[in-house]
C-alpha positions as CSV (number, residue, x, y, z in Angstrom):
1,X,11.8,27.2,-4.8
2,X,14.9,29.0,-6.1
3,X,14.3,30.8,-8.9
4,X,16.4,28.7,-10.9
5,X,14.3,26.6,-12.0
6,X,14.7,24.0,-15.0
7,X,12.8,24.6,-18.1
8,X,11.4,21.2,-19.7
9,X,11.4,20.9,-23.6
10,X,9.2,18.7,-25.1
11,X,11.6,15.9,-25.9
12,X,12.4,15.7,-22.4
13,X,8.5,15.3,-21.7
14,X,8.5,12.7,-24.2
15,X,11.2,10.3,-22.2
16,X,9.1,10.5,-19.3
17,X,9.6,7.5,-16.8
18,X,6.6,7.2,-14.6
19,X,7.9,5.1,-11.3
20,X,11.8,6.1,-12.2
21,X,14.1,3.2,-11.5
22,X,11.4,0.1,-12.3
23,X,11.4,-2.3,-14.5
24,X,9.8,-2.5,-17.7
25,X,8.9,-6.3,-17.1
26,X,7.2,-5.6,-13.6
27,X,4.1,-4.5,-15.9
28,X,2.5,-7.1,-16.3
29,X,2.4,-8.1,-12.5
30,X,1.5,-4.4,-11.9
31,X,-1.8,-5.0,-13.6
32,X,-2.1,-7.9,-12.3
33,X,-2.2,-6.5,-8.9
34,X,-4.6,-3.1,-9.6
35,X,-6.8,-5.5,-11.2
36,X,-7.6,-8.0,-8.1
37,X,-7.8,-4.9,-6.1
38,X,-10.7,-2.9,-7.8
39,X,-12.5,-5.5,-10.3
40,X,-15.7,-6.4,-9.0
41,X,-18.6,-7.7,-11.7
42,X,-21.1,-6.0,-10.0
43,X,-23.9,-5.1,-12.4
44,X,-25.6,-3.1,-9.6
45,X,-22.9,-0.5,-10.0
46,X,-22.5,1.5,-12.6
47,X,-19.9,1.2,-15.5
48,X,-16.6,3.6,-16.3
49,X,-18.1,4.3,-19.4
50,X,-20.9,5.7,-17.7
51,X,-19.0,8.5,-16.2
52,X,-17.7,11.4,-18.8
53,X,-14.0,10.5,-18.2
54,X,-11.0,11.1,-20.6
55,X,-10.7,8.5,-24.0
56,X,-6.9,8.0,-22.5
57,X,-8.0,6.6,-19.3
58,X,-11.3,4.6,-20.2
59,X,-8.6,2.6,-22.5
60,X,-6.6,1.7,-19.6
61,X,-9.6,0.4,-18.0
62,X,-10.4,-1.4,-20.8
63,X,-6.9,-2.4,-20.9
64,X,-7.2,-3.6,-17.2
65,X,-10.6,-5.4,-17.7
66,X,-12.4,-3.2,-15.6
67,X,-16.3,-2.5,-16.6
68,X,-18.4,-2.1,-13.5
69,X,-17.5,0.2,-10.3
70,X,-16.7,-1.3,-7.2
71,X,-19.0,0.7,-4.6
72,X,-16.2,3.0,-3.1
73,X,-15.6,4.1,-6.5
74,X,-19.2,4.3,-7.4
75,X,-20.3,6.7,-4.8
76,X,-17.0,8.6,-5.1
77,X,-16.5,9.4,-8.2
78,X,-19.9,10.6,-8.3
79,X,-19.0,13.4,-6.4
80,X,-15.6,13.8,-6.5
81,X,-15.2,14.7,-10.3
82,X,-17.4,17.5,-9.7
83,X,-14.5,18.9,-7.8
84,X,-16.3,18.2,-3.8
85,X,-14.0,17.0,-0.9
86,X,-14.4,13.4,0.1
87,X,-13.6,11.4,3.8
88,X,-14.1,7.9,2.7
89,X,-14.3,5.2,5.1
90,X,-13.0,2.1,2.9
91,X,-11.0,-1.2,3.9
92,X,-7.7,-2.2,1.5
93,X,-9.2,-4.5,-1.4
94,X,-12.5,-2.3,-2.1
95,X,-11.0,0.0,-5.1
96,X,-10.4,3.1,-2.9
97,X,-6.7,3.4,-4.8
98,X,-8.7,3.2,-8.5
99,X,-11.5,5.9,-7.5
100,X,-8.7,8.7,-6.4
101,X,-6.6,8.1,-9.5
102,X,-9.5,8.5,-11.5
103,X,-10.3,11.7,-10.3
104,X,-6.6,12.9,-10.2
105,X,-5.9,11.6,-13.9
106,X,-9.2,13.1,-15.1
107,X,-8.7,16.5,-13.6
108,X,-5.1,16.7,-15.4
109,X,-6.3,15.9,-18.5
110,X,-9.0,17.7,-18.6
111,X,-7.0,20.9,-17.3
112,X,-4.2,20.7,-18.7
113,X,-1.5,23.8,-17.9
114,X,-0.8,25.5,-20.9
115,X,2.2,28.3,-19.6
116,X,5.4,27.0,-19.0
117,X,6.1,24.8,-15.8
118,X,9.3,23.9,-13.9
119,X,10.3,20.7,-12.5
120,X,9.3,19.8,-8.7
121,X,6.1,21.4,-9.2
122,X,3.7,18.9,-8.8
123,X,-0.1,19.7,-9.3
124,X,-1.3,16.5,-7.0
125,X,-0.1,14.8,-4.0
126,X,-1.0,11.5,-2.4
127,X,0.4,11.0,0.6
128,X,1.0,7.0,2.3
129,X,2.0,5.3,5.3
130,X,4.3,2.9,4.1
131,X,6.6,2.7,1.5
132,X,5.3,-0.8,0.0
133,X,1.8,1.1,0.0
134,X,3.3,4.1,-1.6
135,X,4.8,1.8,-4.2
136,X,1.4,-0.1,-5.2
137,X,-0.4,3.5,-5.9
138,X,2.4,4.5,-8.1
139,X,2.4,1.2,-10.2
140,X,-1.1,1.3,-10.2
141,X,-1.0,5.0,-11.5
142,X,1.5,3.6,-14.1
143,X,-1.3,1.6,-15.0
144,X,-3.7,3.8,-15.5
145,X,-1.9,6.3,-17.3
146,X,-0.1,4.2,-19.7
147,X,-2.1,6.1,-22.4
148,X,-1.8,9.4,-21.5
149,X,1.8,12.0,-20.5
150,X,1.4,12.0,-17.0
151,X,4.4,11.6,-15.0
152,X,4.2,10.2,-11.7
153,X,7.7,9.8,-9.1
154,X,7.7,8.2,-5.9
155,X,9.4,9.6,-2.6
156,X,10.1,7.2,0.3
157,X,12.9,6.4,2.9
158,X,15.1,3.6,2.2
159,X,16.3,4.5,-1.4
160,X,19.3,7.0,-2.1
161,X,18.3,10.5,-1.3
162,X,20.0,12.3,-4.3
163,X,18.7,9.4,-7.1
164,X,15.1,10.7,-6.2
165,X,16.0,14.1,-6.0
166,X,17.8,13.6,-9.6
167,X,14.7,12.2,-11.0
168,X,12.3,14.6,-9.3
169,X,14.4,17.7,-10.9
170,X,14.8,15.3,-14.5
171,X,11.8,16.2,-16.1
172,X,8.1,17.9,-15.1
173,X,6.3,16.1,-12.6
174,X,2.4,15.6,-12.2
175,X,1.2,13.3,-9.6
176,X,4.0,12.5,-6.9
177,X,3.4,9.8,-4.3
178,X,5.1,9.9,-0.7
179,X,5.6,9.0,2.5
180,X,5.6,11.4,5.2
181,X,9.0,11.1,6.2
182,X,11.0,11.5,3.3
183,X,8.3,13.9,1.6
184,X,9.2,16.1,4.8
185,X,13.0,16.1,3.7
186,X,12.1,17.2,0.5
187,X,9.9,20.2,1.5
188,X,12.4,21.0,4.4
189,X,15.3,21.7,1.6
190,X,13.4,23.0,-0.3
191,X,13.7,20.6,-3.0
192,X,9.9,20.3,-4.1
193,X,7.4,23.0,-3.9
194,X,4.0,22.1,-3.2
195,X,2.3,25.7,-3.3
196,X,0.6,24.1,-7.0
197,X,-0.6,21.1,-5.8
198,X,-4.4,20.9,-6.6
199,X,-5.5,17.0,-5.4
200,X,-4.3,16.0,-2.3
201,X,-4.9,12.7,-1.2
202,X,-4.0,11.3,2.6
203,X,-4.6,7.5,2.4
204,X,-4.8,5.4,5.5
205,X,-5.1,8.1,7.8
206,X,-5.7,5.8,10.8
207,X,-2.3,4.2,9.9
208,X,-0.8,7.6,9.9
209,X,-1.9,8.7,13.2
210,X,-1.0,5.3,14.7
211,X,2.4,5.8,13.5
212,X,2.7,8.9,14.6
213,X,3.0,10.7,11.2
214,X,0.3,13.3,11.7
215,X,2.2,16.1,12.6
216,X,4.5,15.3,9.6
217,X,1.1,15.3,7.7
218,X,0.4,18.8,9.2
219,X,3.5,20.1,8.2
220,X,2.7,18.7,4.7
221,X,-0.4,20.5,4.3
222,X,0.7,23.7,5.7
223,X,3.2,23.6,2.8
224,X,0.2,22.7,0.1
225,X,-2.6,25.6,-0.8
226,X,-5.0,26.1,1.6
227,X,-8.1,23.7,1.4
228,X,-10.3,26.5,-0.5
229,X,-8.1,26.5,-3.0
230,X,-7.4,22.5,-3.5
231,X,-9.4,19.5,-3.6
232,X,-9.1,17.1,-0.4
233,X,-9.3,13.4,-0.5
234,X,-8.9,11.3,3.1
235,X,-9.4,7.2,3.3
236,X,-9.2,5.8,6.4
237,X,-10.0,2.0,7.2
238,X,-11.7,3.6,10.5
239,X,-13.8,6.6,11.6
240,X,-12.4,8.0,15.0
241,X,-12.7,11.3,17.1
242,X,-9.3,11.8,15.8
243,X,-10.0,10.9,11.8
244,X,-13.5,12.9,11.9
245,X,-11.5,16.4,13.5
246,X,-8.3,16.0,11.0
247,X,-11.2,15.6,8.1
248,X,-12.5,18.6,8.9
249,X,-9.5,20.6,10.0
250,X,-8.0,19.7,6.3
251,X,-10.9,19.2,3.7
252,X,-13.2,22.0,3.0
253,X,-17.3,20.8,4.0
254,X,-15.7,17.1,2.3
255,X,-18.9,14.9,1.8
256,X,-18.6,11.3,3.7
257,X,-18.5,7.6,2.0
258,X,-18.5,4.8,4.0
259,X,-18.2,1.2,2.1
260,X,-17.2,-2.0,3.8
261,X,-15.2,-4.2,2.2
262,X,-16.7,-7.2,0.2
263,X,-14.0,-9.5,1.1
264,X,-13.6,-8.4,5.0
265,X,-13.6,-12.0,6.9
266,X,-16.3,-13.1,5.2
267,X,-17.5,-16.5,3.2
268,X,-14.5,-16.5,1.0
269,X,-11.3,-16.9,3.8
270,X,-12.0,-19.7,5.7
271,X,-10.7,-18.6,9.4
272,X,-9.5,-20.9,12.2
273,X,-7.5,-20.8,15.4
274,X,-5.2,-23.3,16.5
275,X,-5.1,-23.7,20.5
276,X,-1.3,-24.0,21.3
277,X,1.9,-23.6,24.0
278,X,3.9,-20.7,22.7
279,X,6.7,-23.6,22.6
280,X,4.7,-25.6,20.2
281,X,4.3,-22.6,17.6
282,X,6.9,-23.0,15.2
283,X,6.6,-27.2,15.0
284,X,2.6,-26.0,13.7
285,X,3.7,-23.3,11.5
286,X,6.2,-25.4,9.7
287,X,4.1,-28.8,9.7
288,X,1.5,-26.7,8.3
289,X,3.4,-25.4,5.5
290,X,4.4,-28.9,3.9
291,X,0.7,-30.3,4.8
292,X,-0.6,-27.9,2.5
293,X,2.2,-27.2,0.4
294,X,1.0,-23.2,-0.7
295,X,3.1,-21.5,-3.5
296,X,2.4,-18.5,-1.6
297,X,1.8,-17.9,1.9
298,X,2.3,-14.9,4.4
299,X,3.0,-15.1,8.2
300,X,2.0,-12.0,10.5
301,X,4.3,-11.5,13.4
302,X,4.1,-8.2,15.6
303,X,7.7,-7.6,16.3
304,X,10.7,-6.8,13.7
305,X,13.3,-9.3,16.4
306,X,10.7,-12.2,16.1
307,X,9.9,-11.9,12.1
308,X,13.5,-11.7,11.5
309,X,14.0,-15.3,13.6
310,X,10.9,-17.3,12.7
311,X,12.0,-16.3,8.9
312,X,15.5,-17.3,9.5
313,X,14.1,-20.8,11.1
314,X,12.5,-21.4,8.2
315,X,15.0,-20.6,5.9
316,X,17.4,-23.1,7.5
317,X,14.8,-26.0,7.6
318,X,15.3,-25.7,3.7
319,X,11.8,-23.2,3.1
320,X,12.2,-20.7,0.5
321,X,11.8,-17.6,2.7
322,X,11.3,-13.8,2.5
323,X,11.7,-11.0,5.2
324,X,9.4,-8.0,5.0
325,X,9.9,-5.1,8.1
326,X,10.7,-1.6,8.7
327,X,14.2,-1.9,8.8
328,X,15.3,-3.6,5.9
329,X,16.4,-1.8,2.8
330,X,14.1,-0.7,0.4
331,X,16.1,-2.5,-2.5
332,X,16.1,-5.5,-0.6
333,X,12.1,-5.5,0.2
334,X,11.3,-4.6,-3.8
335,X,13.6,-7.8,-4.7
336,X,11.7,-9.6,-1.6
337,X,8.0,-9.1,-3.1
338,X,9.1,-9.8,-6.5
339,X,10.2,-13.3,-5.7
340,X,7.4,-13.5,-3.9
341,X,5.0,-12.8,-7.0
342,X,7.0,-15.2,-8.7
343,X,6.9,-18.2,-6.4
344,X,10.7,-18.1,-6.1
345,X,9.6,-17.6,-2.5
346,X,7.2,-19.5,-0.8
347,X,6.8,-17.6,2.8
348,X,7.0,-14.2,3.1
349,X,7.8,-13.1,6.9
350,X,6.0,-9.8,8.2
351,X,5.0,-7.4,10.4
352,X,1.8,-5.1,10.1
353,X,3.8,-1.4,9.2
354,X,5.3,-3.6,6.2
355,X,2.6,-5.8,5.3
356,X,-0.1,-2.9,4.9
357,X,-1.0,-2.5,1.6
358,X,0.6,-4.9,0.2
359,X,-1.8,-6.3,-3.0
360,X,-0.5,-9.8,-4.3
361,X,-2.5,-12.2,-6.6
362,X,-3.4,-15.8,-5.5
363,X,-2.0,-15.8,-1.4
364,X,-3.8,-19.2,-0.5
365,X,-2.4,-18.8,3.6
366,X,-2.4,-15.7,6.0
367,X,-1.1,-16.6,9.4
368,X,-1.7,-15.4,12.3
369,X,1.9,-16.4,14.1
370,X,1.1,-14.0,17.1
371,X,-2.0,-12.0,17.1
372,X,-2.8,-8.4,16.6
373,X,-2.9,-6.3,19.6
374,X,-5.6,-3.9,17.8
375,X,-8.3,-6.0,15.9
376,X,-8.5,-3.7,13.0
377,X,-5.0,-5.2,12.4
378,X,-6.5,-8.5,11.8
379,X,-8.8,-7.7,9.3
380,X,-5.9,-6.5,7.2
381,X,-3.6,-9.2,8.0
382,X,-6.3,-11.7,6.8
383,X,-7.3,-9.2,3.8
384,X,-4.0,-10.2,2.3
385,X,-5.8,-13.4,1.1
386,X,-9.4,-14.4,-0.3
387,X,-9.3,-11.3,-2.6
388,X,-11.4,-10.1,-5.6
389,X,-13.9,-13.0,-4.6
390,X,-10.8,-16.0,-4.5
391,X,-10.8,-18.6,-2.0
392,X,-8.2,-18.5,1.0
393,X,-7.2,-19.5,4.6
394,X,-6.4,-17.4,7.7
395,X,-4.7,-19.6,10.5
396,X,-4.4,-17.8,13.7
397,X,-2.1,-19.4,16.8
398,X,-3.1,-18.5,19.9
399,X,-1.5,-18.8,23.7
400,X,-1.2,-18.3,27.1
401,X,0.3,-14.7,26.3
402,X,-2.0,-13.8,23.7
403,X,-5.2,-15.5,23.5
404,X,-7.3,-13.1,25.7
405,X,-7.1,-11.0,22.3
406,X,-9.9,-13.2,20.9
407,X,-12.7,-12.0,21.7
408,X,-11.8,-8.4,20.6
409,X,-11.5,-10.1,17.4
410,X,-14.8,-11.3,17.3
411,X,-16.4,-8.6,18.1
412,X,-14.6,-6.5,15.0
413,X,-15.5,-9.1,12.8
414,X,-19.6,-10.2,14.1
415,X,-18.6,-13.5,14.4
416,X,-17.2,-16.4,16.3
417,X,-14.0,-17.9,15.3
418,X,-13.6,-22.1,15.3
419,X,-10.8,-22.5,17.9
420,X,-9.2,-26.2,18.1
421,X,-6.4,-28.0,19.3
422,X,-3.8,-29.0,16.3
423,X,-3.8,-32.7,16.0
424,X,-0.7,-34.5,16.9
425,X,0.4,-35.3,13.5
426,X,1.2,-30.8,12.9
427,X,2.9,-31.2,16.2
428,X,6.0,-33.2,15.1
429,X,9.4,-31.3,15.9
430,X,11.0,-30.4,12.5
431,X,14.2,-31.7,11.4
432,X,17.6,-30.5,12.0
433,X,18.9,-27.0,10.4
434,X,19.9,-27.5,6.8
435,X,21.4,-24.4,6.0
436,X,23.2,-21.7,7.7
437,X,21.7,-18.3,9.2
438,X,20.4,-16.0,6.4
439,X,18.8,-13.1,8.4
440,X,20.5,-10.9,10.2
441,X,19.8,-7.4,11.4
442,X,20.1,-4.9,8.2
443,X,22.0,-1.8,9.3
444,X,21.3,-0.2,6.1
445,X,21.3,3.3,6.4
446,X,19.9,6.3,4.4
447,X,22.7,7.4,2.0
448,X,21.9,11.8,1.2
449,X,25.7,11.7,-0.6
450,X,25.6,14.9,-2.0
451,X,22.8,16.3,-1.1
452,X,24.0,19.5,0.4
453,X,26.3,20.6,-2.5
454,X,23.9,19.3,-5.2
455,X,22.9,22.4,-7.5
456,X,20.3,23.0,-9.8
457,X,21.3,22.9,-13.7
């Protein structure tokens, strides 16, 4: 860190923008979203207000409607705001995002840092796979802070280099949330310095390390304090050799929580498999969607080439349509899942890396347009919908090139899926194109203008 560094006067605390660069209105839909994902009225768990947490943040609960624990947060909390390490083994939908804010936002408050800080000196760190995942945590941090002066910036690929770094140097920062990548730039520059950081959270870390971010990661940590000195928090939807070593290589004697979700393919989403010709795909999907007519439904695909075409298709047989993948812009994929809260959009188009976290109220459909090559990737896929206890509908279409994937499936789930043949009637051809292409290949690239000549006020 240069030594430089930017003193902060109060009245600059005071204009703090958590989540720099979003919109005021998106509020509402940001609680909205935390809300489905952690209330559960379960009076076998124990209430916030049973836990000796901050005024500040048991009013955002309140605020949010939350009253009982969901059992990840339960059996974490209960340890972790004593200060212990934590491995938690916990699907998307069962609170896990809640239970580490809590103990991040109740450590700050509680400890506050009376000398003088500098800007880029963050005290905790959560790190993500994805950018839309990195995005939910910091709304949802918004959310749970909106009582309290805590101010949290995001870090991710896709959005101009220097407006992040402007905001990061703007005012203090407490809680910063990240992807690897783009975290790595800033560390590499020099540009944040991590030697303060006392909560480190890696969420997902079975996404990470099948993305091949871990040695990122490492690099990451090497740049934090060492794990004596910091408290560790890893999630991971699964429990591998490879999970259980980087546990223990990064969180000091970290005590393990394993909670299966409540929602994970069970009575709630109502799973089926159509039996079709790889041909006869598309005529199902799109007779499928005006049979039911859903406001919002989400098809899986696991390539970028064939999410970009099946959403193009639909777009020009007149379906409002969204694309959500790695490479298009992160401007473009905010805009994308906006209009998709808002039913401006019907279908949203993905593949797993982007549709990973993503936490949207009332999804009636998920579809399965090709199936997962790992399981594990179907119970998130189908995760998107049937949440907080609502009913929904997976449809999987499987064929000649993928149906020995099944019984994999099974297996992860404990149960048999109802395979059938579509009836004739979802096998009509759709009508001629309406409209003219709409998805193309996005050749957005990172813009870092200025970042090498950029100074330090």
């Amino acid at each position: 860190m240069n030594d430089e560094r930017n003193k902060i006067s109060e009245k600059d605390q005071e204009a703090v923008q958590v989540l720099g660069g979003e919109r005021e209105g998106e509020r509402e839909i940001e609680q909205k979203n935390i809300q489905s994902n952690t209330l559960v009225h379960n009076e076998n768990q124990p209430r916030f207000t049973e836990f000796d947490l901050p005024p500040s943040l048991l009013k955002a609960f309140a605020k949010l409607g939350f009253e009982f624990c969901t059992p990840i947060q339960a059996q974490s909390l209960k340890v972790t705001l004593d200060g212990h390490d934590v491995t938690g083994k916990a699907q998307t939908g069962t609170g896990k995002t809640a239970a580490f804010l809590t103990t991040i936002i109740n450590d700050q408050l509680k400890n506050p840092i009376d000398e003088e800080r500098y800007v880029a000196e963050p005290r905790a760190l959560i790190i993500a796979p994805t950018r839309e995942l990195v995005m939910q945590i910091a709304k949802d941090a918004e959310a749970l802070t909106r009582y309290c002066e805590l101010n949290i910036i995001t870090l991710v690929g896709g959005i101009d280099y220097q407006k992040q770094l402007d905001k990061l140097e703007a005012e203090i920062v407490d809680i910063v949330v990240a992807t690897p990548g783009r975290l790595i730039d800033f560390v590499g520059s020099k540009k944040i310095d991590l030697s303060y950081i006392e909560t480190l959270v890696i969420d997902e870390a079975d996404r990470m390390l099948d993305m091949g971010f871990i040695p990122q990661v490492r690099q990451i940590i090497a740049a934090c304090p060492k794990k004596e000195f910091r408290q560790t928090l890893l999630f991971s939807a699964t429990f591998t050799d490879d999970i259980r070593e980087l546990a223990e290589r990064w969180a000091l004697d970290p005590i393990r929580i394993e909670v299966e979700s409540e929602y994970e393919t069970t009575e709630n989403v109502d799973q089926k498999v159509y039996l079709v010709t790889t041909e006869e795909k598309y005529k199902l999907l799109y007779n499928l969607i005006l049979r039911d007519g859903s406001e919002r439904v989400i098809v899986f695909t696991n390539r970028r080439d064939q999410a970009r075409k099946l959403a193009d298709n639909l777009h020009r047989n007149g379906i409002e349509t969204g694309l959500l993948t790695g490479e298009i812009a992160q401007q473009k994929r905010v805009r994308t899942l906006e209009n998709f809260r808002n039913a401006n959009i019907q279908v949203l188009v993905a593949t797993d890396v982007a549709g990973r976290g993503l936490h949207i109220e009332d999804i009636s459909h998920v579809v399965n347009f090709t199936l997962p090559i790992e399981a594990e990737d179907y119970v998130h896929r189908i995760g998107r919908t049937g949440r907080a206890g609502a009913e929904g509908t997976s449809i999987s279409f499987a064929c000649e090139d993928d149906s020995f994937l099944l019984p994999d499936i099974e297996e992860k789930i404990g149960k048999k899926l109802n395979c059938e043949h579509p009836e004739a009637s979802l096998l009509v051809d759709p009508p001629e194109f309406l409209r003219p292409s709409k998805f193309k290949a996005d050749k957005s690239h990172d813009n870092r203008k200025g970042k090498k000549h950029h100074k330090r006020r």
